[in-house]
C-alpha positions, -999 to +999 in steps of 0.1 A: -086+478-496-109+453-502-082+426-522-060+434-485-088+425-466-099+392-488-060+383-485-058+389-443-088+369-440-081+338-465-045+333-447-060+338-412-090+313-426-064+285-438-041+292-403-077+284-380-087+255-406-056+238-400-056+243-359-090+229-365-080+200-382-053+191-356-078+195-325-101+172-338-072+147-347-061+146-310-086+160-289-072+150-255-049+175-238-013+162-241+023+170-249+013+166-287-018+193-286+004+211-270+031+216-298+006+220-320-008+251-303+032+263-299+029+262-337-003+275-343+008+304-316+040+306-339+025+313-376-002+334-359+025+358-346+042+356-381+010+363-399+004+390-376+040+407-380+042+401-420+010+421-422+019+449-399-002+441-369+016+439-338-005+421-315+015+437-284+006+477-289-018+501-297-022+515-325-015+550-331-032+557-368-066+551-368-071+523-399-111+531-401-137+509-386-135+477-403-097+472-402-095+485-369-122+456-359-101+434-380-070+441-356-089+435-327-105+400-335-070+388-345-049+404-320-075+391-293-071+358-306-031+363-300-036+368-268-061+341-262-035+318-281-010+327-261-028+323-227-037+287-241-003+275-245+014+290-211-019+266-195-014+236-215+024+241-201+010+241-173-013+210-177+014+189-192+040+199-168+014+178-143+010+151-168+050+147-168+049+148-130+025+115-131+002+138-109-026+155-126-046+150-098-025+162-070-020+193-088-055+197-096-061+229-075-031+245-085-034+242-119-067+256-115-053+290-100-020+290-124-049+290-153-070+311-140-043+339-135-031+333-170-066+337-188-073+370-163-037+386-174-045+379-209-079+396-205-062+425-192-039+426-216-064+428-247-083+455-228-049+476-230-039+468-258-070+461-280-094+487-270-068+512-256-087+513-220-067+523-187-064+488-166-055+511-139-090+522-134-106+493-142-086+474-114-092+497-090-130+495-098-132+463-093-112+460-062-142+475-046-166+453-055-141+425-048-137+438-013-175+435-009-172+401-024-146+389+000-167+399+029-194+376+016-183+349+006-151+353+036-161+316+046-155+302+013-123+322+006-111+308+034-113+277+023-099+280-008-065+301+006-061+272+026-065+244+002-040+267-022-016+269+007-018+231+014-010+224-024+020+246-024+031+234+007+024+195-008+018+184+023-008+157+012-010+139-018-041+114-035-033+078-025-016+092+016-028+077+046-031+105+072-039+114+108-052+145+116-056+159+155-092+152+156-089+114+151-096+114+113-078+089+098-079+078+064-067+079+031-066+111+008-088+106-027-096+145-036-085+175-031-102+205-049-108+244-039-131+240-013-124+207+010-100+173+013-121+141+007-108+113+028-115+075+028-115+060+061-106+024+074-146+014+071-152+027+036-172+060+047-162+088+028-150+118+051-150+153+040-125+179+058-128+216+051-095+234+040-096+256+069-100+231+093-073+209+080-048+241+074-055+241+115-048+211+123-018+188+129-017+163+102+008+131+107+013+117+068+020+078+070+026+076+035+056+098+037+091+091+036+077+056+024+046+037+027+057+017+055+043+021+088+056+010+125+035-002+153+044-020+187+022-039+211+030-047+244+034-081+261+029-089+300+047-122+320+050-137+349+082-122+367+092-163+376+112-162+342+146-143+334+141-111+317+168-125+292+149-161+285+116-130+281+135-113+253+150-141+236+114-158+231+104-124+217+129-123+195+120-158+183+082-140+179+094-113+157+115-136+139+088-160+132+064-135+120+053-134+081+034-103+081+064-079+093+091-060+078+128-075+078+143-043+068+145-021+093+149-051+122+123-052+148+130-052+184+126-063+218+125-034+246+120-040+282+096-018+294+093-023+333+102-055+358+086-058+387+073-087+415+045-094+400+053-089+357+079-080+332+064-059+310+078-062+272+071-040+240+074-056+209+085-030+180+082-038+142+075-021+104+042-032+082+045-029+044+014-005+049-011+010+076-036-016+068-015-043+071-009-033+112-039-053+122-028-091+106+005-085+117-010-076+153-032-105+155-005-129+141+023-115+167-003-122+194-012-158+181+029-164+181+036-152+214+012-176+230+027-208+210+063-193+219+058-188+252+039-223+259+064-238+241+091-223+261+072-230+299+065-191+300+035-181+319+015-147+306+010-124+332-027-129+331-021-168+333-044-181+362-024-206+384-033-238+375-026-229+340+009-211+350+013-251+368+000-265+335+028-247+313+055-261+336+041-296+337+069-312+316+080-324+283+047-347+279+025-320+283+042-298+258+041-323+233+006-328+244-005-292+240+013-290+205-008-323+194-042-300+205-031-265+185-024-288+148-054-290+131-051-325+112-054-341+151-088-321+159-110-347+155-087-372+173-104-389+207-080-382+237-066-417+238-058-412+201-039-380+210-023-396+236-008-424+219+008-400+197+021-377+227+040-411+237+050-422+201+070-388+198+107-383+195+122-349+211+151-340+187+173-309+190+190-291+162+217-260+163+208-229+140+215-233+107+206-271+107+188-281+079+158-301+088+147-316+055+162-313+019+147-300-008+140-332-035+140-359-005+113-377+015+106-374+050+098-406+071+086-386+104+058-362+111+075-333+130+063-310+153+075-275+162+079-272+197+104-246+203+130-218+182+117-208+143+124-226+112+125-215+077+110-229+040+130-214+016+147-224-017+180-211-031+177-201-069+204-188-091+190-155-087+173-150-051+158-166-023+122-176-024+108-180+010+074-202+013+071-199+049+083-194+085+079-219+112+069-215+151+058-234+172+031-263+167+034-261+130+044-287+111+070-304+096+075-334+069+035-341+056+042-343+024+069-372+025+050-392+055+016-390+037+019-389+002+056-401-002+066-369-022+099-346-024+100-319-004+097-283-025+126-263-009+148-266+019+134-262+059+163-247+081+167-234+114+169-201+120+171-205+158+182-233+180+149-258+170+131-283+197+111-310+174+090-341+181+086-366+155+061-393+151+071-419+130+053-431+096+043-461+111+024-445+142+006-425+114-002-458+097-017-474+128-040-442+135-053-441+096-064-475+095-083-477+130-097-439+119-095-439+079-116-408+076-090-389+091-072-391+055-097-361+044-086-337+074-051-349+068-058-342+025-073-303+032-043-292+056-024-306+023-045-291-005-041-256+016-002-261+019+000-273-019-021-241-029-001-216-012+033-229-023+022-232-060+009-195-057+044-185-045+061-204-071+040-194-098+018-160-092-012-153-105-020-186-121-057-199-110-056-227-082-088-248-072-093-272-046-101-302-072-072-318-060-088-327-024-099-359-031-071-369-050-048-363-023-073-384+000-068-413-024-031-410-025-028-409+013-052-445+016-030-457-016+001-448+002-009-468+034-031-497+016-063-487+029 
């Protein structure tokens, strides 16, 4: 008996040494730990069989005390084995998923039920006890449980019910009924943590949020619509309205191409026509820029195009229809290089400039040539893109008082990529000689003219070449070129 015994436990002894050995070699959960325990499980089923010990029934010969102990360390150990590879299933099936943390809560309960079924098991089939009457003892004193802690348990059905159901996931931006917005970073057993819009950390009960009606942006796709809604004076037809939104929408960097937005006409009456301007974000937090930048291109679109706002007072509404020379005039006050003009200044511009018209799908200014005007946007959208062998890159879209041409007029460079119309286009060009005059009465202008350039330079270069580090060391530089360029 004894040489049996020093046998059992020198093969058990080199079978634990060795699952020793591989835990400490990788000691993080994974798909390799967890064919190591499929093996370990494996030979400890073999070892159990060769020696007679089936780990799955009772036995019915009484061995004597220390064999009997014997069979139950080792067949508990089965069963504990076993329990631990059905959870690292579980666990790695998560990992494979690519989200452990999503599943967090229910891989809690999937484990937990494993390791409580293998308890049971080794009290039947280890120490021979009746589960039957165990169970039923402690359903009482879980019923007395439940009552305390009802609260809690609440919770956590909910939170299990909400994982089952995925209706959230860690990274959705959601909505619920009680205006808590935010996005989802946690979900465990008792409560959904939430980060709001401010950074403030908002924590939700399960039960509550089980009650309440929860709008996931994140889901089909992170993309998320908005509208906002745009009154005019009713002296301009609804059609000319629509069409000068359409130019808005179209001029806008910050929206979604894909779906199209749209133009609606909400109501028409005496006094207003009453638009709604639809559109798509990339994400939720990208609805405010796009808002604020829609807003900023309606007002340039509709001065450009003689359309009063609804809230216009008269003299402006008078203003707006003034003619051509104000126009121009307005456009020369919304570009930043001509801020620090006098009015004189400005207005000797105004009456230098050139109206020019061009169809859609005119190309302004070629890539690799020079421009010998300073253009102004006044009315349509254009677009700076350039054609590669494999895709379009688009630097930027064109409305209204931006503008055109800088590069060639002031530093007598090539243009980076083609500008084309994308509507029917209104310019106004000043020519590289009035620029010439203005620069040497005012040569400090050159430094406004060299940080609307350095800014233009930076943001195309980004485009072009993402991620590499861009300074603004090349300010004075381009001030120097810009006096070279005119002999000042």
């Amino acid at each position: 008996m004894p040489s049996v015994l020093t046998d059992i436990w020198i093969q058990f002894g080199i079978l634990f040494a060795a699952r020793g050995a591989a835990r400490i070699i990788f000691p993080t959960p994974g798909t390799r730990r967890l064919i190591i325990d499929c093996l370990f499980f494996a030979a400890l089923t073999a070892l159990l069989l060769l020696n007679n010990i089936p780990p799955y029934s009772s036995e019915d010969v009484d061995p004597g005390v220390t064999l009997r102990l014997m069979h139950g360390v080792l067949k508990t150990l089965w069963w504990l084995a076993g329990a631990m590879v059905l959870a690292n299933c579980a666990r790695v099936f998560l990992i494979l998923e690519h989200k452990p943390r999503e599943g967090r809560l229910l891989q809690d309960l999937v484990v937990a039920i494993i390791y409580v079924s293998a308890a049971l098991c080794v009290i039947a089939y280890v120490f021979s006890l009746p589960v039957g009457t165990i169970i039923a003892t402690s359903g009482v004193f879980a019923i007395v449980l439940g009552l305390a802690l009802q609260s809690t348990l609440n919770d956590v059905f909910s939170g299990i019910a909400l994982n089952l159901n995925r209706l959230l996931s860690v990274g959705d931006w959601v909505v619920l009924d009680h205006d808590v917005q935010g996005k989802v970073v946690e979900t465990n057993w008792r409560s959904t943590q939430f980060l709001n819009k401010t950074g403030d950390l908002v924590v939700v009960p399960n039960s509550m949020l089980a009650k309440s009606r929860i709008t996931n942006l994140s889901v089909p796709d992170m993309s998320h619509g908005a509208s906002l809604t745009v009154k005019m004076q009713a002296n301009g037809q609804p059609k000319a309205i629509a069409d000068t939104m359409h130019q808005v929408l179209l001029s806008s960097s910050e929206i979604l191409r894909t779906p199209s937005p749209s133009v609606s006409i909400l109501g028409l009456s005496r006094d207003c026509v009453e638009v709604e301007l639809s559109f798509r974000v990339p994400t939720v937090l990208s609805v405010a820029k796009a808002r604020n930048e829609i807003f900023d291109l309606v007002y340039r679109h509709t001065m450009a195009a003689g359309l009063p706002l609804a809230s216009d007072p008269p003299g402006e509404q008078q203003e707006r229809s003034a003619g051509a020379t104000n126009i121009v005039r307005r456009l020369v006050d919304m570009a930043p290089i001509f801020a620090n003009l006098s009015d004189d200044e400005k207005d000797a511009l105004v009456a230098a400039a050139e109206r020019l018209v061009l169809k859609q799908g005119a190309v302004i200014a070629k890539k690799d040539t020079a421009t010998t005007s300073l253009m102004i946007l006044a009315r349509g959208v254009a677009i700076v893109e350039e054609d590669t062998e494999e895709s379009k890159i688009e630097f930027a879209r064109l409305a209204p008082g931006d503008l055109l041409g800088e590069r060639g007029v002031l530093l007598g460079g090539f243009e980076v990529a083609d500008t084309k119309c994308l509507t029917d286009v209104v310019l106004y060009q000043i020519g590289k000689a009035k620029i010439a005059e203005l620069l040497r009465e005012r040569p400090a202008i050159a430094e406004d003219l060299a940080a609307l350039l350095s800014v233009r330079t930076k943001a195309e270069e980004a485009i072009q070449h993402a991620g590499r580090d861009q300074t603004s060391k090349n300010l004075p530089d381009l001030r120097m070129r810009i006096l070279r360029l005119f002999h000042l």
